[in-house]
NUGUNU-388180 format. One record per residue: x, y, z of N, C-alpha, C, O in turn. Coordinates in steps of 0.02 Angstrom, whole numbers, plus 50000, padded with zeros to 5 digits. Layout:
BEGIN
XYZXYZXYZXYZ
...
//
This chain:
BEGIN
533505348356536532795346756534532425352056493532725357256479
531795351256473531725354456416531215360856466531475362456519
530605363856450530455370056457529745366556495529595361356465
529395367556537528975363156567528285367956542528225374056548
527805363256511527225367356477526605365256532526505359256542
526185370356569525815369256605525265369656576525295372456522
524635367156597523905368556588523575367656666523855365956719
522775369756650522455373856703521985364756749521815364156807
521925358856689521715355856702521815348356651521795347656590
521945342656716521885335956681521715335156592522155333856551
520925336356573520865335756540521075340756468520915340556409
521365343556496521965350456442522545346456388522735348056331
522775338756444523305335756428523095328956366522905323156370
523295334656299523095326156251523855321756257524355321756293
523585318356199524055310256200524565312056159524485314256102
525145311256188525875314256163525765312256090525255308956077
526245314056034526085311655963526725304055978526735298255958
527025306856007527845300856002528105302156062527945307256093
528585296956087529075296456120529305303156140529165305156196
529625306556103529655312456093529455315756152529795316256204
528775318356139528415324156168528285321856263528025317056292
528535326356278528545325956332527765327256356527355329556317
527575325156435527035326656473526885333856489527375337456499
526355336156493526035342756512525855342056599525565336756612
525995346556657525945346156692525275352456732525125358356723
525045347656771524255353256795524535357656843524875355156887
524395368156844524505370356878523635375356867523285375156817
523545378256916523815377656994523485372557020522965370556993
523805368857092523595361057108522695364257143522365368957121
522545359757197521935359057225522115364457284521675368557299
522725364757315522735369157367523295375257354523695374057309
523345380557385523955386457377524435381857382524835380957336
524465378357440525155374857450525635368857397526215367157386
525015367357379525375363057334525385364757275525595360357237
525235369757250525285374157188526095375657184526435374957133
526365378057260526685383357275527435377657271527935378657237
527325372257312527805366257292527915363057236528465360557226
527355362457188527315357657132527485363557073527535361557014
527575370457086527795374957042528595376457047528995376657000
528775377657129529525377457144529795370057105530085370757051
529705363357131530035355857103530065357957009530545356056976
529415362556970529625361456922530135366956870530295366756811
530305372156930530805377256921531595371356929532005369856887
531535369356997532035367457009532335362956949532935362856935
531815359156916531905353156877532015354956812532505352756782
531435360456777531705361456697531945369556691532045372856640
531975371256753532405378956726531755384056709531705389356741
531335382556667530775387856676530055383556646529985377756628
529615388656649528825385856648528395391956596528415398056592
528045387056567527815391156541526875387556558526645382056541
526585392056588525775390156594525325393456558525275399556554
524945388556528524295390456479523765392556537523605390156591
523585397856503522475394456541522285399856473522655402256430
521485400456488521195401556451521095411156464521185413156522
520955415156422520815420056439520265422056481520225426956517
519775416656469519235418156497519185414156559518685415556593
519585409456584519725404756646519375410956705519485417056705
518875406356757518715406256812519215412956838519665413056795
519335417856883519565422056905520125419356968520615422656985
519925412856998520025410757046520665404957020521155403257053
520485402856959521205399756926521765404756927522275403756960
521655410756886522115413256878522405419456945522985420456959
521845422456973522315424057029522785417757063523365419557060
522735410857094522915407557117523765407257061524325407357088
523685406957001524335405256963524755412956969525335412656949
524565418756991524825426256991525095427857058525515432157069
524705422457121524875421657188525455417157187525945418757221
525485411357151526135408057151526725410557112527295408357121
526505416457056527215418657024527345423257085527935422357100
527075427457126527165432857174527535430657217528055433357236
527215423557244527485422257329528465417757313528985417357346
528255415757258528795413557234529365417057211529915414357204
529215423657198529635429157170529935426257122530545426857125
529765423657082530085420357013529925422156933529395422256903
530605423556913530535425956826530395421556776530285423256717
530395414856803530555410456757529865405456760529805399356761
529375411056761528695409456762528245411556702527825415056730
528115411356646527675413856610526955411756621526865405756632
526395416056619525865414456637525565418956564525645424956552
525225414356528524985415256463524205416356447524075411056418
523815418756448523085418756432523025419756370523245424856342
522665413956336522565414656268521715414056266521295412656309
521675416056190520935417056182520475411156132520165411856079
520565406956162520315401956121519825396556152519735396356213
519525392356112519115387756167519385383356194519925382156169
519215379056251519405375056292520065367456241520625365256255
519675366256194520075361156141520635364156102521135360656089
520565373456072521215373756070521725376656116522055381256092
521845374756181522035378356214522305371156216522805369756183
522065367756243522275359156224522795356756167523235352556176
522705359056126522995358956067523785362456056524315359656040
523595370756072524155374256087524535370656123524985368056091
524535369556183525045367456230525245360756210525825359256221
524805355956180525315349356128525865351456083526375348456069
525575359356055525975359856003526905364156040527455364256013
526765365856082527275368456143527725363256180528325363656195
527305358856190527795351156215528025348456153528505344856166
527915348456087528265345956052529035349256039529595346856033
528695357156036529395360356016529775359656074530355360656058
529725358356134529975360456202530625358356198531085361256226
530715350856147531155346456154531895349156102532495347856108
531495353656049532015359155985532385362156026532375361656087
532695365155996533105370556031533175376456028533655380156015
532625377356043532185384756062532405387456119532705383656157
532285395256141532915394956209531705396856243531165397056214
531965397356310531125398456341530625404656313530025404556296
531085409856315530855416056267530565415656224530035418456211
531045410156173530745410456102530175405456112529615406756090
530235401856131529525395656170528825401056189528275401356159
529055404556242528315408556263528115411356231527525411756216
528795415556199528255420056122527995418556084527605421956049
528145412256079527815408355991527125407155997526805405455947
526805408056062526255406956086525865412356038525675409155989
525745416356034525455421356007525365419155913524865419255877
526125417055897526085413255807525565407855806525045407855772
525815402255859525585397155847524875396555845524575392255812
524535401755889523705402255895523325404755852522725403655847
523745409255809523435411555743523205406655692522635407355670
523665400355667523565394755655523125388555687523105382655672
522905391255723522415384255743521485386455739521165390155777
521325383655696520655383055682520235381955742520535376655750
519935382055778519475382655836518705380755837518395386155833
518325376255841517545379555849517285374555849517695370055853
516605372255846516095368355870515465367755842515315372655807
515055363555845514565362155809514045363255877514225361655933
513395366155862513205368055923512185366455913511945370455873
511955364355926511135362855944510985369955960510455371555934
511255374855993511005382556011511585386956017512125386656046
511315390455987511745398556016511405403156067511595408956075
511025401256094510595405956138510865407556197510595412256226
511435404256229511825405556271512555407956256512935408956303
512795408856183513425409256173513605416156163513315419556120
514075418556201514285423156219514985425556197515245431056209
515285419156155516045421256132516125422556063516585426156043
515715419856024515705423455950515035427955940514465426355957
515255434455908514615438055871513995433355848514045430455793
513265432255898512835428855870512175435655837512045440755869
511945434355787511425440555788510785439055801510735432955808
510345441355807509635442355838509315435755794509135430755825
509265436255734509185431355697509405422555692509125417555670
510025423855725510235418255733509845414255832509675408855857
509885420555848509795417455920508895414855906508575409755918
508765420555879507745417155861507895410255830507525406455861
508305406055780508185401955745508435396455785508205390755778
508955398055832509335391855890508545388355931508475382555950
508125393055934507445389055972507295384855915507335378955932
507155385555856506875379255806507135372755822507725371255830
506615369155825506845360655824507195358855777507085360455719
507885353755807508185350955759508785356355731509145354155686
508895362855754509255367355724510005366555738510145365255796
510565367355690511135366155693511635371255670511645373855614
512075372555724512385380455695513385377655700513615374255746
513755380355641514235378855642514715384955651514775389355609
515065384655715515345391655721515865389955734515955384555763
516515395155714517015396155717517535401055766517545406955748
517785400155800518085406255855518575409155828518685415155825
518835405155810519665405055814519935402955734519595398355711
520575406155676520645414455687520285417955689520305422555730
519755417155639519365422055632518385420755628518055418355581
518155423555694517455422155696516985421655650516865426255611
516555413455650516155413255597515465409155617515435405855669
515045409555581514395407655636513775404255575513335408055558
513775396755544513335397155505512945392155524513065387255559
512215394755485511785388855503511715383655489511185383055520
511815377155461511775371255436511075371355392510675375955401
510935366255347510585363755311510025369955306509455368655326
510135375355284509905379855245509905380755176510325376955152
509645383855136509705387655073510315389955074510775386755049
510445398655119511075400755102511555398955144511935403455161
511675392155173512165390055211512865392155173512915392055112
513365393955217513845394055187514395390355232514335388555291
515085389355182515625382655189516025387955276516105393855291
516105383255299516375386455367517245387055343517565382055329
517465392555343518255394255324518675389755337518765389855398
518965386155314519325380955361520475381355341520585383255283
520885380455366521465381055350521625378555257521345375055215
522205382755260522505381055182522935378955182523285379555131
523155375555233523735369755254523615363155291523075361555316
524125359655295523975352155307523855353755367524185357955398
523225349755397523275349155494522945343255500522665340655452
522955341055551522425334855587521945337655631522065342155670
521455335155625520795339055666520645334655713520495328755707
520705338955775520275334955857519745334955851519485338755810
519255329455904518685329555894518275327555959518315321755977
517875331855996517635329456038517065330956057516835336656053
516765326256078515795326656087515585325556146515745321756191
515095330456134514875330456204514285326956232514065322556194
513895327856297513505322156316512985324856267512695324856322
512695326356235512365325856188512425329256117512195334756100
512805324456078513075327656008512575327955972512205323155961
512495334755945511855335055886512185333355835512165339155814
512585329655780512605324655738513445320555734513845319555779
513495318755657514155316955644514225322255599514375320755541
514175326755609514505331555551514975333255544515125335255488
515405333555590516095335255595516545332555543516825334355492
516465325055598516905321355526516505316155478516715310555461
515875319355461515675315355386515755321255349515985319555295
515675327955351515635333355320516285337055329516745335055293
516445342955378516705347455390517625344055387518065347955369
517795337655403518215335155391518715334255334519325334655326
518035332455288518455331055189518565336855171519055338755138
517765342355207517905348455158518605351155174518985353655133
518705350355232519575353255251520235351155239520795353155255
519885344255190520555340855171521095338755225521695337755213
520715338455295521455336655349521675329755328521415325555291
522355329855370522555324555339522445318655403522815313755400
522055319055451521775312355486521465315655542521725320855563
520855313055573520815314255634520625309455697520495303455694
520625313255753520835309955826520135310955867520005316755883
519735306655883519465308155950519535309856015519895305956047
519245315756052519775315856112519235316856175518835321456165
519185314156219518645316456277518495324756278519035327556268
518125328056284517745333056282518265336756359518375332856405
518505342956364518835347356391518025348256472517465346756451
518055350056536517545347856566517405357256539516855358456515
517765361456543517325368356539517085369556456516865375156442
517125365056409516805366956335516155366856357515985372456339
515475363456393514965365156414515005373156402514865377056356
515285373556475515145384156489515415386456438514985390156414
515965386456401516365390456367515795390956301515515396056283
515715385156273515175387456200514505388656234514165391656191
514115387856291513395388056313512915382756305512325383156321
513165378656285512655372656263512955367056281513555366656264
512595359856326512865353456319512785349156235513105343956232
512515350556193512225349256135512765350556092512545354356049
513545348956076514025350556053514385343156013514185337456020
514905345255975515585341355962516025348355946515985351955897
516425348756001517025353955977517435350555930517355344555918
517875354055903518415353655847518945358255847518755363755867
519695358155828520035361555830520685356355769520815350355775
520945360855722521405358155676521845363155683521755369155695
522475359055672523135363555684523775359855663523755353655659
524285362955650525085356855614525175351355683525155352255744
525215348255662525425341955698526195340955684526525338955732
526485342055632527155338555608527825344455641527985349955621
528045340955691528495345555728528975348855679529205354455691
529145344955615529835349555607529415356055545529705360055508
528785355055553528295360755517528335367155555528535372655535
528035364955634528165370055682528595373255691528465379255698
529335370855695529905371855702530155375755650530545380255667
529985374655569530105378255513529735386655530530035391955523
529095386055551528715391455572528825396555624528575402055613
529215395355690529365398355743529925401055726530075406955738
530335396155693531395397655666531315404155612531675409055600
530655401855586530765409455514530455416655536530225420755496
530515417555623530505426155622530995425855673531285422055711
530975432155655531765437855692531555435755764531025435055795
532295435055778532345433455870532545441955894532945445655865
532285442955934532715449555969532725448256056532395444056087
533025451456072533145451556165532655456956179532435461856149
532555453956237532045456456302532305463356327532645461756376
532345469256323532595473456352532525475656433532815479456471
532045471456434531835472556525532285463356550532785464556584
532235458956543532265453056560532885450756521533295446856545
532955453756453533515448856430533445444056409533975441156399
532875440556392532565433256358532535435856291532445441756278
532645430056237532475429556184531775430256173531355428656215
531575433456094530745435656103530645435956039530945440556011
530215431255993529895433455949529275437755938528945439255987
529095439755882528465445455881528745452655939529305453755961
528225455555947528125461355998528135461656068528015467256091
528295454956130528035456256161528395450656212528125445256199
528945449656270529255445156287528585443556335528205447056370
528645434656316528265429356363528605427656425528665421556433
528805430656462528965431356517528865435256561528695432956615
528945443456552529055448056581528405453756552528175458856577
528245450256491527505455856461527955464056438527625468956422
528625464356441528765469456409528625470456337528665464956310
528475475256293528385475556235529195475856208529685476456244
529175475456144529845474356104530045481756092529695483956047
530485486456115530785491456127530915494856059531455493556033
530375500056019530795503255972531385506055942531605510855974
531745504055883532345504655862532305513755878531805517355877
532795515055888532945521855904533215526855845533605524455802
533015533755842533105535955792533875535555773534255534155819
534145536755714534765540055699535105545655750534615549355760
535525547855779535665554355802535495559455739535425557855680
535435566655771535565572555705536055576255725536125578855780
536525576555666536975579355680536925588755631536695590655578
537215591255677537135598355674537585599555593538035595555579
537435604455549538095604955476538435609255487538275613755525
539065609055453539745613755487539345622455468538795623555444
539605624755479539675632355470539475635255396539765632655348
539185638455388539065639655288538715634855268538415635155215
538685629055310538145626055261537495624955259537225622455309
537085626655196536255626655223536075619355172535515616955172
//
């Protein structure tokens, strides 16, 4: 069975691409107890787990998922906090059930978490920044979020970007230099179609998906006045080309396979190569 990819909530879980992709399963449940059962059945069943939440998730999610790796005494738990908004965190973990099914060993699965998020475009179209708290907003921008009618296009994820719409010096929001498909979801009150009459072509994706709105993108950007967005590879054997082309090394604490710096399992860092010995020179010689 393949590597079981968790999320924090129902609406985390998009629509498989194929046959293929297996289901995403919700941890932690409604009570300790059934967290604590519905986490053991899915040890027993795929051998290990790997759970998303968000970095910034509620305190009470993630102690509850740190109480079930504890009480459980189990290694074969990764518990992942990534830093992204509610849609790509959504996204990530589609892109995790696809590979789940490759033949990736769990190691190389949890670590890739860290590649794969670098690659996914992130952010939202927003009616105000006056409550947003996750990208750099400046003084200027927060005075102009009160103007009627005002529209700000910001970016989280790779790299933070924050512009105003239908200005003079508006500028093009950074968008990927590779093929992706862009999610799309709006909220109870979308300040336009810009997403995909605009921000869409300019990115050249190659299709996009509507998807019900994540329930914490409200809190997470500060505003009900939204359409989040998030673009990222869709085409599994892309992913698969991407995760396969860096160095595998072992876990020195755990023994799992680990790409990058840092095993997704155990949080050990990747153990520096050790110097050469020095060896002393014979006698007479300088």
């Amino acid at each position: 069975m393949p590597t079981a990819i968790a999320v924090t909530s129902s609406d985390l879980v998009l629509p498989p691409h194929d046959r293929q992709t297996p289901p995403a399963v919700v941890q932690p449940q409604e009570t300790l107890e059934a967290s604590l059962y519905g986490m053991h059945a899915l040890i027993e069943q795929h051998g290990y787990v790997i759970a998303l939440h968000s970095s910034s998730d509620a305190s009470a999610v993630t102690r509850r998922l740190h109480t079930v790796r504890s009480v459980l005494e189990s290694d074969r738990i990764a518990l992942l906090g990534v830093d992204l908004p509610p849609l790509g965190v959504a996204l990530l973990a589609q892109q995790l059930r696809q590979l789940s099914v490759c033949d990736f060993s769990p190691g190389v699965l949890a670590s890739s978490v860290r590649l794969l998020a670098h690659y996914i475009y992130a952010g939202a179209l927003l009616g105000s920044v006056a409550k947003l708290d996750r990208v750099p907003v400046t003084l200027k921008s927060h005075a102009k979020s009160w103007l009627p009618g005002a529209q700000f296009a910001v970016l989280a994820n790779p790299r933070p970007q924050l512009v105003r719409l239908h200005t003079a010096d508006e500028e093009p929001l950074a968008g990927p230099e590779f093929g992706t498909r862009l999610l799309v979801a709006q909220g109870p009150q979308p300040p336009s179609d810009w997403v995909t009459a605009s921000l869409a072509p300019a990115w050249q994706v190659q299709g996009s998906l509507p998807v019900p709105l994540p329930e914490g993108s409200v809190r997470w950007w500060g505003t009900g006045k939204l359409v989040e967005f998030a673009a990222g590879l869709c085409d599994v054997s892309v992913l698969y080309q991407l995760v396969s082309s860096v160095r595998r090394e072992t876990c020195h604490w755990c023994g799992l396979e680990l790409i990058g710096d840092r095993c997704g399992f155990c949080s050990a860092p990747l153990r520096e190569p050790e110097p050469p010995p020095v060896r002393a020179l014979p006698r007479g010689v300088t």
